[in-house]
C-alpha positions in Angstrom: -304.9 -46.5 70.4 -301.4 -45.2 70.5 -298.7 -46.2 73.4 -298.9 -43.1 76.0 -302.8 -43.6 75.4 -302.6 -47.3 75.8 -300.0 -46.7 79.1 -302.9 -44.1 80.6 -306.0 -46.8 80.2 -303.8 -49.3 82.4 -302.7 -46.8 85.1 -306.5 -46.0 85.2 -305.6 -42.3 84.5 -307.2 -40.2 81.4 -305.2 -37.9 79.1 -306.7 -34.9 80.9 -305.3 -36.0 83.9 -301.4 -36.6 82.9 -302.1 -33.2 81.2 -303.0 -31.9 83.9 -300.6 -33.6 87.0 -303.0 -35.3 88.5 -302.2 -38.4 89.8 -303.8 -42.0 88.7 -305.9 -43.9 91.1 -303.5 -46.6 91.2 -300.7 -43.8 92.3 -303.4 -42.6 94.5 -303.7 -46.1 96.4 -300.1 -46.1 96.4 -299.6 -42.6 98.5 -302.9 -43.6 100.8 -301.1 -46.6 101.4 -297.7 -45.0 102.4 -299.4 -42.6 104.8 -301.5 -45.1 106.6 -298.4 -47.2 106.8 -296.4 -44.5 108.5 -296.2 -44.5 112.1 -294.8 -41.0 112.8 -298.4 -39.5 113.9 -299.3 -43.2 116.1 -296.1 -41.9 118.2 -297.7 -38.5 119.2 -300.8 -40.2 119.9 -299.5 -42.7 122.2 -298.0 -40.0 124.4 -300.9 -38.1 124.4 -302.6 -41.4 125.5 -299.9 -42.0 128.1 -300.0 -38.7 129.3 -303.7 -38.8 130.1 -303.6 -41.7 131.9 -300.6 -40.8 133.8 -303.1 -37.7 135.0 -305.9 -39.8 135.5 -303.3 -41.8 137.7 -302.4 -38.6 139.4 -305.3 -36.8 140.2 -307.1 -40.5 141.8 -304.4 -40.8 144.1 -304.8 -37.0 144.9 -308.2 -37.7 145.3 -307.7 -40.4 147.8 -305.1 -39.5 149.6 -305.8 -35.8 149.8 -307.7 -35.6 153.0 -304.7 -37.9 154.9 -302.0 -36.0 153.3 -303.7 -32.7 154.7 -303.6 -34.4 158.4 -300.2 -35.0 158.1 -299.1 -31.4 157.5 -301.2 -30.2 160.3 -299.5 -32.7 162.6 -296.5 -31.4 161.3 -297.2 -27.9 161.8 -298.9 -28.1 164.9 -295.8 -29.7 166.7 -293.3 -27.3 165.2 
């Protein structure tokens, strides 16, 4: 076995594939490991998750308070 096929056995990457770009396994793991590291995407998702909760919030209170909030602008407008 000669050196660059001796370097592809431990990198767990076949001729063919250097041929051809592809990436080894082990450089593989490496770029699955990087993304699931990064936090970039768990930021949007915690607004998003915020946001519907601060709707949720919104809509209960709404919900609750509606009917009260509608006698109160009848009072109002009645007296005026």
């Amino acid at each position: 076995m000669n050196a660059t096929a001796s370097r592809l056995y431990r990198n767990n990457a076949s001729p063919l594939d250097a041929a051809e770009g592809r990436c080894s396994r082990m450089e593989l793991r490496k770029l699955l490991d990087r993304i699931m590291r990064s936090e970039h995407g768990q930021t949007m998702t915690e607004y998003g998750v915020l946001l519907a909760l601060i709707a949720v919030g919104v809509i209960g209170v709404l919900i609750v308070l509606g009917p009260k909030i509608v006698i109160a602008f009848e009072k109002v407008s009645n007296a005026l």
